[in-house]
N, C-alpha and C positions, 0 to 999 in steps of 0.2 A: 504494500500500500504506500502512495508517494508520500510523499511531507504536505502537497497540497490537499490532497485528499484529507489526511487526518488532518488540516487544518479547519476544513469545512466542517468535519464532522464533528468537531471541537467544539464549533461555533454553536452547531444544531445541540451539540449537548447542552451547553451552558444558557442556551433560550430554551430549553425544555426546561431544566432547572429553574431558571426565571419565573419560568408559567408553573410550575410549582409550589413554589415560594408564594405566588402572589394568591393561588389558589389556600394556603395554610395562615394568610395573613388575613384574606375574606374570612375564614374561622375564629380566630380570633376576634373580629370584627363585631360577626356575630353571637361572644358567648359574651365580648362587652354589650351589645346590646340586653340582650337576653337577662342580663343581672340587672339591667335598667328596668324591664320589664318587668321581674318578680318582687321590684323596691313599689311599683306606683301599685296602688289600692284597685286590684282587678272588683271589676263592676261587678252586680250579681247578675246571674244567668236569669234569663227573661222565664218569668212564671209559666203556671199550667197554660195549654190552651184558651182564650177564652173564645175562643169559636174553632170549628174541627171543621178544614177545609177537606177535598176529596186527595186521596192519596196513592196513588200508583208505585207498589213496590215490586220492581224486577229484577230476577234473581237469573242471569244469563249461566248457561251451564255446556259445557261441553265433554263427554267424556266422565261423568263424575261417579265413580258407581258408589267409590267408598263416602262421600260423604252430601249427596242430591238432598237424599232423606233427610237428614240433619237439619242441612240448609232450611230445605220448604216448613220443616214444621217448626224450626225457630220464627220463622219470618211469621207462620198461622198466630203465635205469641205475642205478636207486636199488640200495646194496647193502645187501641184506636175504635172508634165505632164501629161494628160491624157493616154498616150502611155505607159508611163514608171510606173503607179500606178497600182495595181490591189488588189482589197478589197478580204477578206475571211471571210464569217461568220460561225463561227464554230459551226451550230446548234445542241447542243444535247436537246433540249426542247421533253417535252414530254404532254404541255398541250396546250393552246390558241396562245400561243408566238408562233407555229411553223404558223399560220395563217397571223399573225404581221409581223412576219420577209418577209412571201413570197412576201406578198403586198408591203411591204416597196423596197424591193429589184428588184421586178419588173416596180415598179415605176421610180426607179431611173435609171433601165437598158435603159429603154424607153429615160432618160435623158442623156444615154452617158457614163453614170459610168462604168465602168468593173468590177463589180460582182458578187458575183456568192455564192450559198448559198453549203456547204459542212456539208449532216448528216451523221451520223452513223446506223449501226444496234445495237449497244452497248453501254455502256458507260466504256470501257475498258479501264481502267487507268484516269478516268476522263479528268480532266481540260488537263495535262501532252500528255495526249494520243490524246486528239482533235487536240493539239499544235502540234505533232510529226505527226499524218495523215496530217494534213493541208499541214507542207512543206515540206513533202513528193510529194505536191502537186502544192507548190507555185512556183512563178518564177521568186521570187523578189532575187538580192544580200542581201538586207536591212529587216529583217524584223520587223513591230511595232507592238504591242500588247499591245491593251485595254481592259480592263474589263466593265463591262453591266453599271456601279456607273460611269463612266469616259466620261467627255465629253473633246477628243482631241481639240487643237484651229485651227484653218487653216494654221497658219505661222509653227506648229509643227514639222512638216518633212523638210523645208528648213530650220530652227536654227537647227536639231539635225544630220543631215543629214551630213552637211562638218565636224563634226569630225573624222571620218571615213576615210580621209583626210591623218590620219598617218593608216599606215599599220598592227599598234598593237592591236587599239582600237577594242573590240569587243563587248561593249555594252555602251548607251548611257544611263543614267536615270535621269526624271525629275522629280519636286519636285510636293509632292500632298499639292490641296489646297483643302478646303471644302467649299461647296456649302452652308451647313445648320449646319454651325458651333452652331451659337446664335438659334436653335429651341428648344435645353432644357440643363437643366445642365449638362446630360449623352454625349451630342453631345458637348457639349465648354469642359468636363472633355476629350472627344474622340480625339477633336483636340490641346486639351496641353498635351497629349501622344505620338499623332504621328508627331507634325511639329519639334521637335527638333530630332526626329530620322532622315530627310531629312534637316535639317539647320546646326544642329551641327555632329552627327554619321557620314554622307555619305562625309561632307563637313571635315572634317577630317580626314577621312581614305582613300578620294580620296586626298586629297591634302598632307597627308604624306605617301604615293603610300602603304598604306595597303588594304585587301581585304576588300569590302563592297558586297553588294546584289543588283540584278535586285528585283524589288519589286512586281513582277509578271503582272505589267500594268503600263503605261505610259511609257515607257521604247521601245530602238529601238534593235536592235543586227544586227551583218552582222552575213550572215548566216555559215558562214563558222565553225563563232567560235563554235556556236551550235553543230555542226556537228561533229569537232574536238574531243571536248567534250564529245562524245556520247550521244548526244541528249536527249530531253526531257526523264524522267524515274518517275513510279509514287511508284517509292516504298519509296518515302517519301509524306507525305502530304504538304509539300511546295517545290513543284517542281522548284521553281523559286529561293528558296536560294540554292538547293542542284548545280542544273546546272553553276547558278556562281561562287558558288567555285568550283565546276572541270572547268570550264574553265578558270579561275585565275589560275589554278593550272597548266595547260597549255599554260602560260604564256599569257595571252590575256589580255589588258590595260583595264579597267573600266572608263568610264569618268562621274560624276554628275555633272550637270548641275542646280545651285539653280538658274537662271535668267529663268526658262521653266519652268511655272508653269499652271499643269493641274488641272481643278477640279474635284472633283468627290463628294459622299456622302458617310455620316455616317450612320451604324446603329440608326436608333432612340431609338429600345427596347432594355432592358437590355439582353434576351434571344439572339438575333441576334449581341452585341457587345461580349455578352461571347461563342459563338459559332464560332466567327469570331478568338478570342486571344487563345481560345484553339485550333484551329486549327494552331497557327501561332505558339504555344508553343511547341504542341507534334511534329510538324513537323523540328522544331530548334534541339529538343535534336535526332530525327531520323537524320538532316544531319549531329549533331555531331558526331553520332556512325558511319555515316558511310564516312564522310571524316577527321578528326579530329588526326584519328591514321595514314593514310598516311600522312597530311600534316605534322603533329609534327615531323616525320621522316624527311621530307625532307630536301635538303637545300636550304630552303625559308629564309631570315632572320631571327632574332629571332623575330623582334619587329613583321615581320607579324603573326609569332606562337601566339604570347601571344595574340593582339588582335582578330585573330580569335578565340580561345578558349574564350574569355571575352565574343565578339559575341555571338558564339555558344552558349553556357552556362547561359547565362544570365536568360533567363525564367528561371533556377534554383533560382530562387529569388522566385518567388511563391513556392515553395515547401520549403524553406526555411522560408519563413514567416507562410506557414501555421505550417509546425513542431515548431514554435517559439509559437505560440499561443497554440497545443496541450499540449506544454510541462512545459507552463506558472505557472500553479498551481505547478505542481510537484518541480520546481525551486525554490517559494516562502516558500513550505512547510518545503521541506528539509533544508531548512538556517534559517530555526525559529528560532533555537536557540541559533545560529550566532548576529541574532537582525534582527528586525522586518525592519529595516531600510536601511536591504540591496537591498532591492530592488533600493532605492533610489540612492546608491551608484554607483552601476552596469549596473542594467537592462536597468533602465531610461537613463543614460548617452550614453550607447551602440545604444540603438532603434531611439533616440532622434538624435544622432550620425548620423545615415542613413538618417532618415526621413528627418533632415535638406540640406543631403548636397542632396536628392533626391529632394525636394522642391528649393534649389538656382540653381540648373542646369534647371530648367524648370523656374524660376521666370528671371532666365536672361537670356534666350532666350526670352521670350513675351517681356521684355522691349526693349530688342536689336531689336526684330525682328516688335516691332511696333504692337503686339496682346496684349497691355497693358488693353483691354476691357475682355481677359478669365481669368487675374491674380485674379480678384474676387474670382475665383474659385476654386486655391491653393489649400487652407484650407481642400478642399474635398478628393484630392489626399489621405492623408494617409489612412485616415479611409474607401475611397473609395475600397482601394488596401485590407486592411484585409479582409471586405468583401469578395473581388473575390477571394482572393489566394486558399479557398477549391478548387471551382470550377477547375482552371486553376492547378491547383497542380496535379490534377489525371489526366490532359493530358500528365500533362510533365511524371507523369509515366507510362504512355500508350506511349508514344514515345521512354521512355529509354526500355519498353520490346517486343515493336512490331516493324513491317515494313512497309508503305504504311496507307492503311485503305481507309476508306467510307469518301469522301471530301462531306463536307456539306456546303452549298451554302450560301451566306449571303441573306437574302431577302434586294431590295431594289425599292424602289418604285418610285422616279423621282421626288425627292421634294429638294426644293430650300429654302432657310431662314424659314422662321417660317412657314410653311404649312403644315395642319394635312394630316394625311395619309391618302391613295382615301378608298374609299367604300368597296373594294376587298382584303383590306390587310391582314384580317382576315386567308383567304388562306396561307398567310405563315407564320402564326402562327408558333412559335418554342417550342421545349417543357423547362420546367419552373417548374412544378412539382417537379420534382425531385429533383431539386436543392433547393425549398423553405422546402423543407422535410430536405436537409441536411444541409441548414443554420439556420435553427429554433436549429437543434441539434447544431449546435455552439454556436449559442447564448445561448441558456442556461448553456452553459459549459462555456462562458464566464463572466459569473456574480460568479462562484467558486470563484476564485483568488478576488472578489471586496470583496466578503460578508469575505472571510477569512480575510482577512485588514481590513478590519469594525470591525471584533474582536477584533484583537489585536491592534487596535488602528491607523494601520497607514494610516494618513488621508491622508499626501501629497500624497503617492500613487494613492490612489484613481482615481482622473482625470485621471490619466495615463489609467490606468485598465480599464475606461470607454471607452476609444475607439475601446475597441475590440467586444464590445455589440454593441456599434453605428456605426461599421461596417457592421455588420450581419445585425442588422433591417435596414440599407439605402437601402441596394442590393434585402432585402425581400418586403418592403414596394416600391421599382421600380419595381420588380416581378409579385407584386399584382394590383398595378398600371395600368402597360402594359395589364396583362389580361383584367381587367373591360376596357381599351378602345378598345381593339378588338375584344369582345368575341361576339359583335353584328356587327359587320362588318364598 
């Protein structure tokens, strides 16, 4: 490799690192926010109903066998008028589930319930598209939408319900909790990811009136605002962030609710949590492309521009990290004879930089938030993250060059605290191959940069260096793992 070349690639390091850093400084940003937030005297939460508008709850499903049932008669529990509720199940199933849901639903019809099961011939625009026929269908002003992983509580729709109360609000969202947080280290790493995106993210940019996201489940809408909006649309794969910033954008109030808390489940296999973020990836940078140049135009204030774009953009962090790690060697090499110890100077300080202030935004949420039993788990986070960022890197480029795509389903199977998965899980086996094919090819590219420092001597490096090997083999060695427990069902 010439001297030019590694100069280039030098360069491309150190602006990854950049975007890095700038990425763990918006953290910090927002847990000073956030302590600002929990100082002012939160309002109280608006009373019972005092009038019970009509309410449309659609419970979209695909494939769900182990947990339809669950779903539909949680939702039967919602309290609301009998008169005034009416359930939707949005069955696009194509295997045993379509059997489960009929019985469940006839059972319950028999009981009183008002619902009613709505298939397709297609699955034309997936998830998006069941949501769009549905109220096209529905009769509710109100509507709630859960996912198959979600079990709604009964008091649900009377706490979310009188916000709607002001005339602006157009979407309500409550905060997820996990059902089987403590069943493995992948499920407590799963839930110190996503509880400070609902404690600190939502509780922040709803309390300094910037845009936040319906989070595609738990979550209420009057229907109007949908509508406004131009309705669900599947040409991005997260339909649910695109829709609320165009109707943010159409000026419609957001409210989060952290006292409403639903539960739901984690992925247990590593293949179903990276099927799950890469779809949450590629579909962030598609609504960037495609709301991101109108809103920066508009006249929204600044402070909401700049946090949506941080929003939007943020899975640019995995692609970032992984170019950080491709380009690792080339950085080391070309400053050889600069001194061997520049790494030390630099690199480490930059990387160390991030990875801390990405590690105190999650260590002081768990403390605050009283999840002081997944803090153990920390430690895991960085090396956890090099590991996935290949994976998760080629969606976000599949998002910055395409539109829409094939939503692929997260398997979930109805399990609570530590219980292994049923008998049948086998069936939704995800594929895994291909990824353990191209993290083996990291790891080996990441022992370059240790053994070159093993020559020239520098040992403090070393530790450092090691973490991008023990990245690779945690994510391969969970890869391999998952297989041998469901390869027999």
């Amino acid at each position: 490799m010439g001297i030019d070349h590694l100069r280039i690639l030098t360069v491309i390091h150190f602006a990854s690192l950049g975007g890095l850093l700038c990425y763990g400084l918006h953290r910090i940003w927002l847990i000073a926010c956030w302590y600002a937030e929990r100082r002012k005297k939160s309002p109280a939460p608006p009373a019972s109903p005092a009038y019970f508008p009509e309410v449309t709850v659609q419970l979209p499903l695909y494939n769900e066998r182990f947990v339809a049932a669950r779903l539909i008669e949680a939702a039967a529990r919602l309290e609301w008028p009998k008169e005034k509720l009416e359930i939707q199940v949005l069955d696009d199933s194509a295997d045993d589930t379509v059997g489960i849901v009929d019985e469940t639903v006839a059972r319950l019809t028999l009981e009183g319930v008002n619902i009613r099961v709505l298939r397709r011939t297609n699955r034309n625009g997936f998830k998006a598209g069941a949501l769009q026929e549905g109220m096209e269908k529905a009769a509710g002003k109100l509507i709630a939408i859960f996912d198959a992983d979600f079990l709604p509580q009964p008091g649900f729709l009377k706490k979310t319900a009188p916000c709607f109360a002001d005339p602006k609000v157009g979407m309500v969202q409550a905060r997820w909790t996990f059902l089987n947080a403590e069943a493995s280290w992948l499920t407590a790493v799963q839930s110190l990811l996503l509880s400070p995106h609902f404690g600190i993210e939502h509780r922040v940019r709803c309390g300094r009136k910037l845009f936040f996201n319906f989070n595609g489940t738990a979550g209420i809408w009057r229907r109007t605002a949908i509508e406004s909006a131009g309705g669900w649309k599947a040409d991005t794969v997260t339909e649910d962030l695109d829709l609320s910033y165009r109707a943010q954008m159409q000026g419609w109030k957001f409210v989060y609710r952290d006292d409403i808390a639903v539960p739901s489940e984690l992925p247990i296999t590593l293949a179903g949590f990276r099927s799950q973020q890469q779809r949450w990836a590629k579909g962030s940078i598609q609504t960037a492309r495609k709301v991101l140049p109108r809103l920066l135009v508009s006249r929204l204030p600044f402070a909401v521009k700049a946090e949506a774009a941080a929003h939007l953009l943020a899975n640019l962090g995995w692609l970032l990290g992984t170019v950080t790690t491709l380009t690792l060697y080339a950085a080391i090499a070309w400053r050889v004879g600069i001194g061997p110890y520049q790494l030390l100077k630099v690199d480490v300080p930059l990387l160390a930089g991030t990875s801390f202030a990405i590690l105190i935004y999650f260590f002081a949420y768990s403390l605050a938030s009283g999840a002081g039993r997944t803090v153990r788990w920390l430690p895991i986070l960085p090396v956890f993250s090099i590991g996935m960022s290949p994976s998760i890197a080629l969606s976000v480029i599949k998002g910055a060059l395409s539109n829409g795509g094939f939503f692929e389903r997260t398997p979930k199977f109805g399990l609570q605290g530590s219980q292994p998965p049923p008998l049948l899980a086998f069936l939704y086996r995800q594929k895994a191959v291909p990824y353990l094919f191209m993290n083996s090819l990291f790891l080996l590219y990441s022992f370059i940069p240790i053994i070159f420092s093993w020559q020239r001597g520098t040992w403090l490096a070393i530790p450092f260096l090691s973490l991008f090997p023990a990245g690779f083999m945690l994510v391969i060695m969970k890869d391999l793992a998952d297989m041998a427990c469901l390869r027999h069902g």
